[in-house]
C-alpha positions in Angstrom: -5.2 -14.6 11.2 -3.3 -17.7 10.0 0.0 -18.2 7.7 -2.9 -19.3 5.4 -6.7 -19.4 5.0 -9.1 -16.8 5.4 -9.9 -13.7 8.1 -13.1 -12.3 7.8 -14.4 -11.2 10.7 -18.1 -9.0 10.1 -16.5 -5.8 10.4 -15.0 -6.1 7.1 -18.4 -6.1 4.9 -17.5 -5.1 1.2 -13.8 -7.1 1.6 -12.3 -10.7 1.6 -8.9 -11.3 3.1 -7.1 -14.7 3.0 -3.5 -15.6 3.4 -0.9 -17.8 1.1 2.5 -18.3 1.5 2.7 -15.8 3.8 1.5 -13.0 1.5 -2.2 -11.5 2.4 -4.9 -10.5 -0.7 -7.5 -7.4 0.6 -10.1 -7.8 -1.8 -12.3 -4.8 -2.3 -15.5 -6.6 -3.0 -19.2 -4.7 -3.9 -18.8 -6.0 -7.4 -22.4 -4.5 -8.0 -20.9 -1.0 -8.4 -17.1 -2.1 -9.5 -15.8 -2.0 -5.8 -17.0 1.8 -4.9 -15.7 2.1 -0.9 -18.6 2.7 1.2 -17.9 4.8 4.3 -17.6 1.8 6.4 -15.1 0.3 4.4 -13.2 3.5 4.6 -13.5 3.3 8.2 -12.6 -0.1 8.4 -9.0 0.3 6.5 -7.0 1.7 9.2 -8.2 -1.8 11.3 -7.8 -3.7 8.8 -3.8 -2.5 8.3 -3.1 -2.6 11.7 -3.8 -6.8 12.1 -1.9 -7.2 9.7 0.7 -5.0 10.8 0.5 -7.0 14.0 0.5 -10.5 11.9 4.3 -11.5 11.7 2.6 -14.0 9.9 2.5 -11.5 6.8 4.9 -10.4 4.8 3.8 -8.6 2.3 0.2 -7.4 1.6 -2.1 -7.5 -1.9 -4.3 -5.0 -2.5 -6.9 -5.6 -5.4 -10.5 -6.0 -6.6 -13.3 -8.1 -7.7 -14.9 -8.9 -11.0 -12.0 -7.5 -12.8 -12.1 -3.9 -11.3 -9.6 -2.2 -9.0 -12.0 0.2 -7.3 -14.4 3.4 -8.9 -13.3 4.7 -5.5 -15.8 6.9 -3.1 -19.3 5.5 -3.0 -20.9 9.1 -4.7 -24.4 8.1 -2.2 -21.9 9.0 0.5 -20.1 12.1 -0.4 -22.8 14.6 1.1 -21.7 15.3 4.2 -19.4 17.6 5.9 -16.0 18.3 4.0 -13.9 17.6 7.6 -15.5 14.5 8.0 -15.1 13.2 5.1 -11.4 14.7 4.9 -10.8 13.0 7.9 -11.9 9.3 7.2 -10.5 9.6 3.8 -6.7 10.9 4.6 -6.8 8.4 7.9 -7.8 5.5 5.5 -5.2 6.5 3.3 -2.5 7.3 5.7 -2.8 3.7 6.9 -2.0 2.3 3.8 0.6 4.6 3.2 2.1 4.1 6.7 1.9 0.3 6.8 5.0 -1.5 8.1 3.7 -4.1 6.1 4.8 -4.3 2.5 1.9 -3.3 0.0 1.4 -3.9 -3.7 -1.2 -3.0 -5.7 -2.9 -5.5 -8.4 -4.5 -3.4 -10.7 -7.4 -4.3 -13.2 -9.9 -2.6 -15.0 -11.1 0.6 -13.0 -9.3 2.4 -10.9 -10.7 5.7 -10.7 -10.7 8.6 -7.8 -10.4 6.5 -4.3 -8.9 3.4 -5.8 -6.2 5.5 -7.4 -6.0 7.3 -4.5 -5.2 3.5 -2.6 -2.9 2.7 -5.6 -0.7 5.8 -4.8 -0.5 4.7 -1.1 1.2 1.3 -1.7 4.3 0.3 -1.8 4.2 -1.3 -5.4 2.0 -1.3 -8.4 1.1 -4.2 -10.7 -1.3 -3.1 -13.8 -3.1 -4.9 -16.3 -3.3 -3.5 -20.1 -6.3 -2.2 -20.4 -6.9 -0.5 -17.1 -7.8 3.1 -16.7 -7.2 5.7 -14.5 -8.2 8.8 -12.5 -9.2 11.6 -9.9 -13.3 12.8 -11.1 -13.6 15.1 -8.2 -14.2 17.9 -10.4 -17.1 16.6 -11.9 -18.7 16.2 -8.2 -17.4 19.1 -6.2 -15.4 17.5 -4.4 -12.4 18.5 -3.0 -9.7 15.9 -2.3 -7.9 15.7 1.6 -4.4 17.5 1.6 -2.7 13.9 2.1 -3.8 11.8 -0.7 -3.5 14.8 -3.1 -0.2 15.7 -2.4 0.8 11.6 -2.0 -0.5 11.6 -5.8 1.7 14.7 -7.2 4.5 12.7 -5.2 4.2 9.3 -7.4 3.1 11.2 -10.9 5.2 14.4 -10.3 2.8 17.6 -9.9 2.7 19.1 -13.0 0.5 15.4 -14.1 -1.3 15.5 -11.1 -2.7 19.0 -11.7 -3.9 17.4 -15.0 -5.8 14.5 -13.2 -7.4 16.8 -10.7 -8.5 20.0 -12.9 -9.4 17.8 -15.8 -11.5 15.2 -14.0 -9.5 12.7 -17.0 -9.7 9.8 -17.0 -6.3 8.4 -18.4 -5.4 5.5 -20.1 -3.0 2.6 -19.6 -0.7 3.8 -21.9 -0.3 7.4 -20.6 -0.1 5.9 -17.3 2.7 3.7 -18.2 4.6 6.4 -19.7 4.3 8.4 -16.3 5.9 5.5 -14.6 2.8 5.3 -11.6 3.0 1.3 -11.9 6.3 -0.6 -11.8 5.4 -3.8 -13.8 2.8 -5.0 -16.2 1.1 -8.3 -16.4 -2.0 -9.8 -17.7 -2.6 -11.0 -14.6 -1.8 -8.7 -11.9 -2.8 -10.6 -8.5 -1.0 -13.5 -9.2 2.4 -11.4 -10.5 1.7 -9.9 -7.3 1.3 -13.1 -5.0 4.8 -14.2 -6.6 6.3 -10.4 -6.0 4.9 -11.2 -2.5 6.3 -14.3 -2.1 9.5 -13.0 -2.7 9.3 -9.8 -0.6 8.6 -12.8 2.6 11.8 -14.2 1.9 13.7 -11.4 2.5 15.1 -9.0 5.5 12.1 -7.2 7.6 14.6 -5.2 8.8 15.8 -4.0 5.9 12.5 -3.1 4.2 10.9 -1.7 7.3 14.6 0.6 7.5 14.1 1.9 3.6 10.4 2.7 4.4 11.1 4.6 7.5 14.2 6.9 6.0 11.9 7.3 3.0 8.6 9.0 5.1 11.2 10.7 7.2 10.8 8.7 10.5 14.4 7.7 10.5 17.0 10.2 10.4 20.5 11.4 10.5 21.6 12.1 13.8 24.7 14.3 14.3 26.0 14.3 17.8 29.9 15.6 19.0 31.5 12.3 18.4 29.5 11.1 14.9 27.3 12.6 11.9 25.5 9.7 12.7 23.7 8.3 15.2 21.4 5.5 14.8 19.3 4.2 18.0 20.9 1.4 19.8 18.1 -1.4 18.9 19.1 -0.7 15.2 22.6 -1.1 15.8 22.0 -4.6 17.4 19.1 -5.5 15.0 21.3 -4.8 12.4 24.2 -6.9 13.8 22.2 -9.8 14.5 20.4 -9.5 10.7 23.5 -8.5 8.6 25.3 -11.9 10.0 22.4 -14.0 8.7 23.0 -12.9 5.3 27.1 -13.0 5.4 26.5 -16.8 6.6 23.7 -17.3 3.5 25.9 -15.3 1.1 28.8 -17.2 1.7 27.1 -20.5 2.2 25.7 -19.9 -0.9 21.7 -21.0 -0.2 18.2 -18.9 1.2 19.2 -16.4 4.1 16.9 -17.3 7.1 16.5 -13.7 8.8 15.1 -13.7 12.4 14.2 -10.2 12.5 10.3 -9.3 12.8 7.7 -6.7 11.7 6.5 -6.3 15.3 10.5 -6.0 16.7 10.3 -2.8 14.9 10.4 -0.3 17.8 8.3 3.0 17.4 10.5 6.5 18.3 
């Protein structure tokens, strides 16, 4: 990957990827059945997250689709097989979005039904267009959802709505949607509101955003010990030092902070 242009290698039939300003675009692309996720693609995702986890390049990732559609989700041709298998490359898929150090936001248009509202869920931040609809159809296939992704859902709509989504097989309209608070701006055109949201999250502190996401899905944590209620681990402390000067001199300088700190300093515990 570069700071821009496009990454495409052949294991990632059914997307487009390219980089500007720092901010990456995942396209889901099978236009031909408004961007159903084959297996593959599924499969792919966790890879997919990972380089660009591993990209300091990136600073904040857009997740959207082609032809004016988020996603249908879950190709239905795929669906018959074995509930643990598809449990399992469903929830990993979705973990990894979930999980990414990267920054996500979600550019929503048209569809975005079952899978692709399942993806929505797992990012960061949502961008909708007017118009777009909503929903999880499992019920009307026999499906049932992974554990994850279904209690990821009742944790963004609240669970009393996403009982509603699941039992009912709705699908729910922009309005409704809005009113539940499951996207955090609108715009008539989402992906580039998102690139300038991206844009924005670059120019600010890795370390900071990559702290809030790990208190938030419990990876970092009070710890009490004899002489503090809290404890945090010694690379922190000194990233933190080091970051928390860069913006004191900006502040008072009055221009841009220019943090050093990276996505791939981030130490794993």
């Amino acid at each position: 990957m570069t700071v821009d242009g496009t990454y495409r290698p052949v294991d990632l039939e059914g997307f487009d990827f390219t980089v500007t300003g720092g901010v990456g675009t995942l396209v889901i692309d099978r236009p031909e059945k408004r961007n159903a996720i084959s297996r593959p693609m599924w499969r792919a995702l966790p890879d997919i997250i990972a380089g660009v986890d591993a990209d300091d390049s990136i600073g904040a990732l857009v997740i959207t689709g082609a032809a004016g559609h988020f996603s249908a989700g879950s190709d239905v041709a795929d669906l018959n097989v074995p509930l643990d298998d598809f449990w399992e490359l469903n929830s990993t898929a979705e973990a990894a979005v979930a999980n990414s150090r990267t920054t996500t936001i979600a550019a929503i248009t048209g569809n975005c039904v079952g899978g692709g509202t399942e993806i929505a869920a797992a990012c960061d931040i949502r961008i909708a267009a007017p118009g777009s609809i909503f929903g999880v159809t499992a019920a009307k296939l026999g499906l049932v959802y992974p554990p994850g992704p279904t209690r990821r859902l009742a944790s963004v709509l609240g669970d009393a709505w996403a009982r509603y989504l699941l039992v009912t097989a709705s699908i729910v309209k922009f309005d409704q949607m809005r009113e539940l608070g499951f996207f955090h701006e609108v715009s008539e055109a989402p992906l580039a509101s998102a690139q300038t949201m991206g844009e924005k999250i670059v120019g600010l502190s890795r370390l900071s955003q990559l702290g809030s996401k790990a208190v938030l899905c419990g990876e970092l944590t009070e710890s009490a010990t004899a002489d503090s209620a809290f404890n945090p681990p010694q690379w922190l402390d000194e990233a933190y030092q080091a970051e928390i000067a860069r913006g004191q001199e900006a502040f008072f300088a009055k221009r841009p902070p220019e943090f050093g700190f990276r996505g791939t300093d981030w130490v794993e515990e």
